[in-house]
N, C-alpha and C positions, 0 to 999 in steps of 0.2 A: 442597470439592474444590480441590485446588492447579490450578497450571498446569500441573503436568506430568500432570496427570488427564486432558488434552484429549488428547492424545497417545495415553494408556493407555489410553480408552475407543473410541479409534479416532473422533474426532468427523470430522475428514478422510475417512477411509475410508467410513464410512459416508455423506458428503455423495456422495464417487463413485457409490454405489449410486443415486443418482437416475436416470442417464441418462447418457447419451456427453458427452463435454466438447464446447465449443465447437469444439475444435482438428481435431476426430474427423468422421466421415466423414456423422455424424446428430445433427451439433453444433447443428442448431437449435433441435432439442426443449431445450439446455440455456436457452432462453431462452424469458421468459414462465410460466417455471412457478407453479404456485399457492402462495400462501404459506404453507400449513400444514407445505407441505417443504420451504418455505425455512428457517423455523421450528426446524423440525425438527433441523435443522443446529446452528442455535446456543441454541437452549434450552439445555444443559447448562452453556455459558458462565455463563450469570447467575450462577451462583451464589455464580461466584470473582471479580467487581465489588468492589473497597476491600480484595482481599486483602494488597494493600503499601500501606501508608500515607507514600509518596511524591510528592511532585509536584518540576514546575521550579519553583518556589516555593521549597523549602527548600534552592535550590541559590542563590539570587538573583532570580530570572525575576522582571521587571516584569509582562511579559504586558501592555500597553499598547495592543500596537499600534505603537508608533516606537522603541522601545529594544530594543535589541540582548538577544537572549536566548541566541544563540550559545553562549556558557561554559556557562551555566546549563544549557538541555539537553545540553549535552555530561556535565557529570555527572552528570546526573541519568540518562541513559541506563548510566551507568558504572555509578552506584550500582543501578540494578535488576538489573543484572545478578550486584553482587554479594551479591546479596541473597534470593540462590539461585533466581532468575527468578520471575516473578507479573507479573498484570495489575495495573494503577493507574487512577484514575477521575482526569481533568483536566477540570480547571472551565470557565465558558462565559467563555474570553479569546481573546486573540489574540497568539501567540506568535510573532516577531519574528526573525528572520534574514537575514543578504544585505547588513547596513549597512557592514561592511568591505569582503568579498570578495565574487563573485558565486558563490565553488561553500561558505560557507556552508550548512551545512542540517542535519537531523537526522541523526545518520550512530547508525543501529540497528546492535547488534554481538551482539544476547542470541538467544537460542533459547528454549521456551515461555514466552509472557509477552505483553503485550501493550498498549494503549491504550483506553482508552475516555471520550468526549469526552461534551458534552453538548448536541452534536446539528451538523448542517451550517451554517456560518453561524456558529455560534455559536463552538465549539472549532475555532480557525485553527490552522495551521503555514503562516505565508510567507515567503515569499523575494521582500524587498524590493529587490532590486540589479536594475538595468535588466539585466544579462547573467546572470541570475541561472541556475544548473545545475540544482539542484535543491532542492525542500522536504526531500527527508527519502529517507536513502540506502540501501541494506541493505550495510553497508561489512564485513559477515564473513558465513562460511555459515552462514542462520537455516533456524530449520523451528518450527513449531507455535507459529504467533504469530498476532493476534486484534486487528483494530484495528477498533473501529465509532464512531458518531456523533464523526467529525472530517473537518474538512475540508483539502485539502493545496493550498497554493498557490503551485505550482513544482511541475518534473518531482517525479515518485519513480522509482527507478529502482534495479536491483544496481549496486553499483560495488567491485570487492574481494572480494565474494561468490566463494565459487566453487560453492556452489550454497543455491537458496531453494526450502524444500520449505512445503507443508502451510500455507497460510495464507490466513487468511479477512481480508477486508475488509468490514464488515458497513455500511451506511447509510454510506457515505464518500462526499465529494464532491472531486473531482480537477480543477483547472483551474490557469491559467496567464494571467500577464498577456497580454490582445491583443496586443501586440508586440511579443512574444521570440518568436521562431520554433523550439519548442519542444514536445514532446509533454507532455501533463498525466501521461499515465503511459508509460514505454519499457523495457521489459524487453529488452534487445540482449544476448544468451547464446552471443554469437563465443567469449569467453575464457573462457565456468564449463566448468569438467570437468564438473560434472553436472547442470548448466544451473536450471531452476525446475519444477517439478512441484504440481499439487495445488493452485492458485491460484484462489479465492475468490472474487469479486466480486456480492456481494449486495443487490441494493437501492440499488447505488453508482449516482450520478451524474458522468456525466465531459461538461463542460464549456467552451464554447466556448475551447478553447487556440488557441494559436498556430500549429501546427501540428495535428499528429494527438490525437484525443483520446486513443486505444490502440493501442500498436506493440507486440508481440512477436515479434521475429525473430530468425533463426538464418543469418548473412550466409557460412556455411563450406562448403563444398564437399568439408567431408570421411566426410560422410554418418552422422552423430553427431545422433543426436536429443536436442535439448537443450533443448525446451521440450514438455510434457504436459501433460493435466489442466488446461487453462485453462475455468472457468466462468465464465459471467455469466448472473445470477438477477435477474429483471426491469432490466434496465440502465436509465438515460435517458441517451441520448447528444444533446447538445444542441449545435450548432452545432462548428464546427471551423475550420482555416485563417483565424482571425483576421488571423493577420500574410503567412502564407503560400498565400491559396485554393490554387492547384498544387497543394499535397498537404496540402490540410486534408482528410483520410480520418477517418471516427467511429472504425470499427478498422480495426487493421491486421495481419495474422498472415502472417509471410511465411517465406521458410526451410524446413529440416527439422524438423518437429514433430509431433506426434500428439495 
């Protein structure tokens, strides 16, 4: 099954059939549910694991931990995508960004296709720059993308997007250095014409950040609903406001949304 099989079989749509999103009016039932429907969700992924045989590896990537990986995932995201989109499996390293700039980071630009690490902890993406922006960015409109056992260290956030649909985060963990005053993940949907829909969070762990651990908000007042469909499937929200108690919030959903 390709990646664009995830799409065709409606694995998104069918995760909606669980229950109200988060965002929604009976959004708590979308939390704590049992894992056979969490499961349920992403069983058909398996199958497409090692279907590009790419990594940041054949781009350069140290994966260290202190070297700059920068260049390396920047092609390497180029090349999956020209590679008519697919998942890739990344090994248990630690992948390095933030040593030059501080808005360094993964900047995703593909549509179905996705990551798969080898577990939290293990499979890093950080952003080592004291002002560091973000780990890893959705810098174009994606949709039906798949990222599990990784860990992101630095915001993830849209930036450029103008809209991010359909997309699962499976066993991810999301944190931030204690003092950058920073959310681990911010989805801020002022400027997407059609904002993020259909967003995934499975089993994820978000992480004592600096600020908030999850902010998605819609700051306009032009009555444009521009964030849906947000779930979270057993979360562990563990501490917050490292840097900034005031508004260290676990989540945060503010704005026009549904």
């Amino acid at each position: 099954m390709s990646a664009l099989d995830i799409a065709a079989r409606g694995l998104a749509s069918r995760a909606l059939q669980l229950g109200e999103s988060f965002g929604g009016p009976d959004g708590s039932a979308a939390i704590g549910r049992q894992r056979s429907e969490a499961d349920a969700i992403t069983e058909p992924v398996q199958t497409i694991l090692n279907r590009i045989d790419l990594t940041p590896e054949n781009f350069g990537a140290m994966a260290d931990g202190l070297t700059s990986d920068y260049s390396a995932l920047s092609a390497f995201v180029l090349a999956l995508q020209q590679a008519s989109h697919g998942i890739t499996r990344l090994d248990a390293r630690a992948y390095t960004v933030g040593t030059q700039t501080a808005d360094e980071g993964l900047s995703w630009i593909d549509s179905n296709g996705g990551l798969v690490g080898r577990g939290m902890g293990r499979t890093i993406i950080r952003n080592i720059h004291p002002n560091a922006t973000h780990s890893m960015k959705f810098a174009a409109s994606c949709e039906n993308l798949y990222f599990a056992d990784l860990q992101f260290h630095g915001r993830v956030l849209p930036s450029g997007a103008q809209s991010v649909k359909n997309v699962i985060f499976h066993r991810c963990c999301f944190t931030t250095h204690p003092n950058q005053i920073i959310n681990a993940v911010q989805f801020t949907t002022d400027f997407m014409a059609e904002g993020i829909r259909s967003i995934f969070f499975i089993d994820c762990t978000f992480l004592n950040a600096g600020r908030m651990n999850l902010e998605i908000t819609n700051h306009t007042n032009d009555g444009v609903i521009r964030y849906a469909d947000i779930h979270l499937i057993r979360p562990r929200i563990i501490g917050a406001g490292q840097a900034a108690p005031s508004a260290g919030q676990g989540l945060s959903f503010s704005g026009k949304g549904d």
